[in-house]
ZAMARGU-4260 file (C-alpha; in steps of 0.2 Angstrom, whole numbers, plus 5000, padded with zeros to 4 digits):
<rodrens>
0) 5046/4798/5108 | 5055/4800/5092 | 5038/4802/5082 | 5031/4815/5092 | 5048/4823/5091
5) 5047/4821/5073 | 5028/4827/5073 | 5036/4842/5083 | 5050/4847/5068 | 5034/4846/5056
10) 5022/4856/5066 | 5035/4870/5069 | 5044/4872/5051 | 5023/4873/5045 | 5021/4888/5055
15) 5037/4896/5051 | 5034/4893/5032 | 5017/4900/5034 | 5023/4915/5045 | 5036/4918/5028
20) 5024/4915/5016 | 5012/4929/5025 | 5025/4942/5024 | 5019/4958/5018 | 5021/4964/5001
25) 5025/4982/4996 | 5011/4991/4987 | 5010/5004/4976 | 4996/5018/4969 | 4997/5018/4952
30) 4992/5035/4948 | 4987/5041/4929 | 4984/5060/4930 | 4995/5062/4915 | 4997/5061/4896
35) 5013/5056/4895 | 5014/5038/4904 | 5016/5019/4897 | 5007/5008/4892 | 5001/4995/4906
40) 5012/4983/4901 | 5029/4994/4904 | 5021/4997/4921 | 5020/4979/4924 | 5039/4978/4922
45) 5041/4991/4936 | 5031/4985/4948 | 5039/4966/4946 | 5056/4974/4949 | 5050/4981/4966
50) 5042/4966/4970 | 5026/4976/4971 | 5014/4965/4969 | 5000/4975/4978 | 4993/4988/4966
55) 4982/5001/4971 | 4971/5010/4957 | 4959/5027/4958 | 4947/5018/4947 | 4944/5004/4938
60) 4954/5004/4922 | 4948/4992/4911 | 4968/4992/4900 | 4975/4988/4919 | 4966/4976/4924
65) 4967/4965/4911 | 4988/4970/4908 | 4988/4962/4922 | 4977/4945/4921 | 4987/4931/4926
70) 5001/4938/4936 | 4997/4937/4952 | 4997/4955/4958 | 4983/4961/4970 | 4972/4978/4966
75) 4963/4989/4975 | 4954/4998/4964 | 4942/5013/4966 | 4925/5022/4962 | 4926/5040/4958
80) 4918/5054/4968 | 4908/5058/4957 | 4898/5042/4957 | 4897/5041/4976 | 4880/5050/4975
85) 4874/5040/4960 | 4878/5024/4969 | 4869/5029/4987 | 4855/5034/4979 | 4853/5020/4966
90) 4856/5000/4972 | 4854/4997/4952 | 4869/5007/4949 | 4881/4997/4960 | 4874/4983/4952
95) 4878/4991/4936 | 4896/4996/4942 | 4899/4978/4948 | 4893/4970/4932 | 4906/4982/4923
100) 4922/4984/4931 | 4924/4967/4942 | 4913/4955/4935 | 4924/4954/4919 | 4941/4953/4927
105) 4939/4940/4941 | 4948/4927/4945 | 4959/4931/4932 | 4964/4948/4940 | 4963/4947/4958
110) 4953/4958/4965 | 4953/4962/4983 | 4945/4978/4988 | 4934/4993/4982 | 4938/5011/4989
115) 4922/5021/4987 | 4927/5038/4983 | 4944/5045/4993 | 4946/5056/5007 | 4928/5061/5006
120) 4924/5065/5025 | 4934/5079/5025 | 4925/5088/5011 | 4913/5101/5014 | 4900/5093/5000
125) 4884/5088/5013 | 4877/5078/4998 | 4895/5068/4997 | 4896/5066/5017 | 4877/5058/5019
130) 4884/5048/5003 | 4897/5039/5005 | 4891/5027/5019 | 4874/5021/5007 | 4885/5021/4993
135) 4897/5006/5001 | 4881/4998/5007 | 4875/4996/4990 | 4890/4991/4985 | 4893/4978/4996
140) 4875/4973/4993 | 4880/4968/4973 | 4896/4960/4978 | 4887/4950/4989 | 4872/4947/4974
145) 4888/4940/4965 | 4895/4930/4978 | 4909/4940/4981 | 4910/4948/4997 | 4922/4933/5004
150) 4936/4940/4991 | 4932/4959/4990 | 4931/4970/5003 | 4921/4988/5001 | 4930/5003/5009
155) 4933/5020/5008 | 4951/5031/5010 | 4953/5044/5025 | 4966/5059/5028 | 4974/5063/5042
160) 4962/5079/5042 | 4949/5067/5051 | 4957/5069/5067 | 4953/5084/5078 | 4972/5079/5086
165) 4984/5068/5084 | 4995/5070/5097 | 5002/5063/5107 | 4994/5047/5098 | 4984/5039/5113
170) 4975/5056/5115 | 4968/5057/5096 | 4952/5060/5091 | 4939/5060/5077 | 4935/5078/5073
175) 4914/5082/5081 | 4908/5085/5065 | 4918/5070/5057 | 4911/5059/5069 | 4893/5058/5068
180) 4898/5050/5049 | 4913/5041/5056 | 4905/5029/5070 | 4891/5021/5058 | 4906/5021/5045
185) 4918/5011/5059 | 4902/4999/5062 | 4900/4994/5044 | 4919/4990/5043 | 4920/4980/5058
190) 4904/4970/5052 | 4908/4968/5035 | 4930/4966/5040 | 4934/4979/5029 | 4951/4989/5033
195) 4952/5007/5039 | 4962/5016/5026 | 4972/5031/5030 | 4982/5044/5016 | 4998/5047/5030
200) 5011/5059/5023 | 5025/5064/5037 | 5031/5076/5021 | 5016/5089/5026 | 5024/5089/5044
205) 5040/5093/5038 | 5035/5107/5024 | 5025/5115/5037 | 5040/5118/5050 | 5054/5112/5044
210) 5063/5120/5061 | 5053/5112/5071 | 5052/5094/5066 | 5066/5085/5066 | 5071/5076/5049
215) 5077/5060/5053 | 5061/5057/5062 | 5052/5059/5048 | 5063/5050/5034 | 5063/5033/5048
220) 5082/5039/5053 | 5081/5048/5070 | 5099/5053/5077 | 5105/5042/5092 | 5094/5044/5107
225) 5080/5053/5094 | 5063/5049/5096 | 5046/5054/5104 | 5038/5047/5118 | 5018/5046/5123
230) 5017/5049/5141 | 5001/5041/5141 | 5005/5024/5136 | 5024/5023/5137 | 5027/5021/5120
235) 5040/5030/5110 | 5040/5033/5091 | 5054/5032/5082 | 5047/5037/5066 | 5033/5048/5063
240) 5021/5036/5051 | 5022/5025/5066 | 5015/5037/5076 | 5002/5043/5063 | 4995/5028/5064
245) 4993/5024/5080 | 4987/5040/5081 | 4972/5034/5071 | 4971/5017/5079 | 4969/5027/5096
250) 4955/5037/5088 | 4946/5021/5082 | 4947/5016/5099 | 4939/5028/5107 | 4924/5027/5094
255) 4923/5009/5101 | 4930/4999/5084 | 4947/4998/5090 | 4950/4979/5086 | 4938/4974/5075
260) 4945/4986/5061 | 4964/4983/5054 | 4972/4998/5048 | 4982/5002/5032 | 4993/5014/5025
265) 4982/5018/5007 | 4996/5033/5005 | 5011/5038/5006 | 5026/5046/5000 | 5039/5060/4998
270) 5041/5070/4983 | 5059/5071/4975 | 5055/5091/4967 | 5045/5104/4974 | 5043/5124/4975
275) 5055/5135/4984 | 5044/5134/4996 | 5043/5118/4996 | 5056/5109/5012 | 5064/5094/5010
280) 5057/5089/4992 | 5073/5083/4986 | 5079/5067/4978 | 5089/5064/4992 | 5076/5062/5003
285) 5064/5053/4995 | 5077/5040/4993 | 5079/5039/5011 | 5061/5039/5015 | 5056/5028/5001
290) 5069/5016/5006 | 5065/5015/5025 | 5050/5012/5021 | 5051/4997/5009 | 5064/4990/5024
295) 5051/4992/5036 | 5037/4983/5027 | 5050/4970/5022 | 5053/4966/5039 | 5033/4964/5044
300) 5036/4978/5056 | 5016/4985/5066 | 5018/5001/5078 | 5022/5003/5095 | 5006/5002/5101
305) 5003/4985/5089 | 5018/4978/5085 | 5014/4959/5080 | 5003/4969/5069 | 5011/4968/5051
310) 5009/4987/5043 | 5002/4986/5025 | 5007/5001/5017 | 5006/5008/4998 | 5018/5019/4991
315) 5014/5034/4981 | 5017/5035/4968 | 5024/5023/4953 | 5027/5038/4942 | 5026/5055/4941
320) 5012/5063/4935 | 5013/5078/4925 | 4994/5083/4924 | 4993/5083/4943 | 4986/5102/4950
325) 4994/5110/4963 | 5013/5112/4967 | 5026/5106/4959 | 5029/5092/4971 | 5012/5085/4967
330) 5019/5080/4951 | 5038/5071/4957 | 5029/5059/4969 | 5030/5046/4956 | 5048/5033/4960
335) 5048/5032/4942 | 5049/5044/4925 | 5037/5039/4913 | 5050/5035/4902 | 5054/5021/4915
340) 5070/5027/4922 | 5072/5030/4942 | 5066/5047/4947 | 5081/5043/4958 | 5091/5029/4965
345) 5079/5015/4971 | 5090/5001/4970 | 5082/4999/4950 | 5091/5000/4934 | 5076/5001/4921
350) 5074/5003/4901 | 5070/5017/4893 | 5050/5016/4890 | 5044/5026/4874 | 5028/5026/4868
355) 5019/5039/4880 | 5000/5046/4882 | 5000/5022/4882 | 5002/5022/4864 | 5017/5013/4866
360) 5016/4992/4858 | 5025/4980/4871 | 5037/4970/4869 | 5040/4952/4875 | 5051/4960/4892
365) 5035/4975/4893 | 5045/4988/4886 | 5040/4997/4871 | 5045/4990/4857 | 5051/5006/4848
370) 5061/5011/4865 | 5079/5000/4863 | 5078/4994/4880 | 5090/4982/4886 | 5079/4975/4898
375) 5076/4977/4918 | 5089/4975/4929 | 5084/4972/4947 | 5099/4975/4961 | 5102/4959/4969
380) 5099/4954/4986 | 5113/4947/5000 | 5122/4934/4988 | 5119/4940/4972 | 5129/4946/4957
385) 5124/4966/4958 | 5133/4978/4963 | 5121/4988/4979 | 5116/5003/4977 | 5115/5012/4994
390) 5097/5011/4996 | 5090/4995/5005 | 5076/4989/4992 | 5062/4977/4994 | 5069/4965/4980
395) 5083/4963/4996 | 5073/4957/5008 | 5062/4948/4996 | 5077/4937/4992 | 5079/4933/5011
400) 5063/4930/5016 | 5061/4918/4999 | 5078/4907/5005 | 5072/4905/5022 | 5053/4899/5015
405) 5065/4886/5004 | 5075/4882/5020 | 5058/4879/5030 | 5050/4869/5014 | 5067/4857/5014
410) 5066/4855/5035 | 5046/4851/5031 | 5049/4837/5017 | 5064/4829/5030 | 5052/4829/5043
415) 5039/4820/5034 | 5047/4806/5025 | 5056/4804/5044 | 5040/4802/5052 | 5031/4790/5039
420) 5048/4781/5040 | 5046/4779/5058 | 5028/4773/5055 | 5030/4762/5043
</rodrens>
């Protein structure tokens, strides 16, 4: 009895070391339409002090990839429009893409998807649209050539304009003219177990009627009692992203993919500057969104209508980008200034990076050594020596979920020496 006990205490703290171990990490587009960022090194700094270590890229960048050999961090990395034609119509040139930008940074950069083009099925390009599909089929095909389609997974990023509604979230649809590319889409992911990706930005709610959607639904803080319901199912939202994406989840459904596809948040954000007409782009509340956020993924929290259904979610963007077209909040997404400093308070304290357009020579801490920085200090978490900042931060929760893995790993080691005690 006092072995299977034992056998018991081993079993259980396993599972709960797993389940802590497989608690999702916080990722982050790392965006370059600019002339005036870091070199990858500095960036590297940035993301370790938000515990980022999912990265997410918009190509391939060679500099990147190899910055970050070694360290442990997770990419996502993309294939341009441009080449989605190129690549449907040529298997040769996946082959030739493979060879170039995977090939030569495996396993020492992991690796672990491909996005073939982004947003592309609500252009109006035909050529782009009968693309896109061949193009991640020839894809796949070389990654499979090479062995690696058990690592890397080939997908493609969607915007909320797919859906022809979206709510309330059980009643969402694929557009008609979407769909006859999104079914055959849906089957290649469900076959191959890619993720659906979605670009999900409560912002665009907001800026469109500011006095008509309520704020703290938005920014993850609804007043007492706040909320929305879906008659349909029962469920109620608390949060708009929540609702976004089960908006799409519904939609997958009806297209008959609903749960053979996982789905991810690829974007999103709030920007901390905007237009006049721009509202709510303040640094205030992209604090507050920001920072929800990052306590919601923390925690492993899925959506009403999956809720043992960890969210993956990458924030955009790590910096601002100064070269981006369009309003002014298109370039104040970034959480940081390319000098390094917070674009507000999220629970950072960073160096000073100098050294712009990448230029810049890092230093041992990957600061530019021309910048006089005193180094990256990270707010601590519950127990430690910093002072808080007013913004829950992902370092927090990391530090929990890291002492619980050690609590689980110490109850593990008692359990076994106990048992082969009792066997021997």
């Amino acid at each position: 009895m006092a072995l299977r006990l034992l056998l018991g205490v081993a079993v259980l703290a396993m599972a709960m070391t797993r389940s802590a171990a497989s608690a999702p990490a916080l990722g982050i587009n790392y965006g370059q339409v600019a002339d005036n960022l870091p070199p990858p090194q500095a960036a590297a700094v940035l993301l370790r002090a938000l515990n980022a270590t999912k990265i997410k890229l918009y190509d391939a960048d060679a500099r990147v990839l190899s910055a970050f050999a070694g360290s442990g961090a997770d990419f996502t990395v993309g294939v341009p429009d441009r080449l989605v034609p190129k690549l449907a119509a040529d298997p040769s040139a996946a082959a030739a893409w493979v060879r170039a930008n995977i090939l030569p940074h495996i396993p020492a950069t992991t690796i672990s998807a491909v996005t073939v083009g982004n947003e592309v099925l609500t252009g109006s390009d035909t050529t782009m649209l009968r693309s896109l599909l061949p193009a991640m089929e020839s894809l796949h095909a070389a990654l499979a050539a090479c062995n690696l389609t058990s690592r890397v997974s080939v997908t493609t990023a969607h915007s909320l304009g797919v859906l022809a509604t979206s709510f309330p979230p059980s009643a969402a649809a694929f557009r008609r003219d979407v769909l006859p590319y999104m079914a055959p889409l849906l089957g290649f992911l469900a076959k191959t177990g890619s993720p659906f990706l979605v670009n999900a930005y409560p912002y665009f709610a907001y800026k469109a009627d500011p006095d008509g959607v309520d704020l703290g639904y938005v920014l993850f803080e609804p007043n007492s009692g706040a909320g929305v319901g879906d008659p349909a199912t029962g469920l109620r939202y608390d949060n708009m992203l929540h609702a976004q994406v089960d908006a799409v989840r519904a939609a997958i459904c009806r297209a008959n993919y609903g749960k053979a596809v996982e789905i991810r948040v690829s974007e999103t954000g709030w920007p901390s500057q905007g237009d006049d007409d721009e509202a709510g782009a303040t640094p205030e509340n992209a604090a507050k969104y920001n920072g929800n956020l990052m306590r919601m993924v923390a925690q492993g929290k899925g959506t009403p209508a999956a809720p043992d259904e960890a969210l993956q979610v990458y924030v955009f963007a790590l910096f601002n980008e100064d070269q981006k077209p369009g309003p002014a909040s298109e370039r104040h997404y970034g959480l940081f200034k390319p000098d390094g400093t917070p674009a507000y308070d999220v629970g950072v304290k960073a160096p000073t990076i100098v050294g712009g357009k990448g230029s810049g020579s890092a230093g041992k801490n990957g600061t530019s050594s021309g910048g006089g920085g005193t180094g990256l200090v990270v707010a601590q978490g519950p127990g430690g020596a910093g002072q808080g900042t007013g913004y829950y931060t992902v370092s927090a929760a990391a530090y929990k979920v890291k002492s619980r893995w050690r609590c689980m790993e110490t109850l593990l080691m008692v359990a076994i020496i106990a048992i082969v005690s009792v066997v021997a």
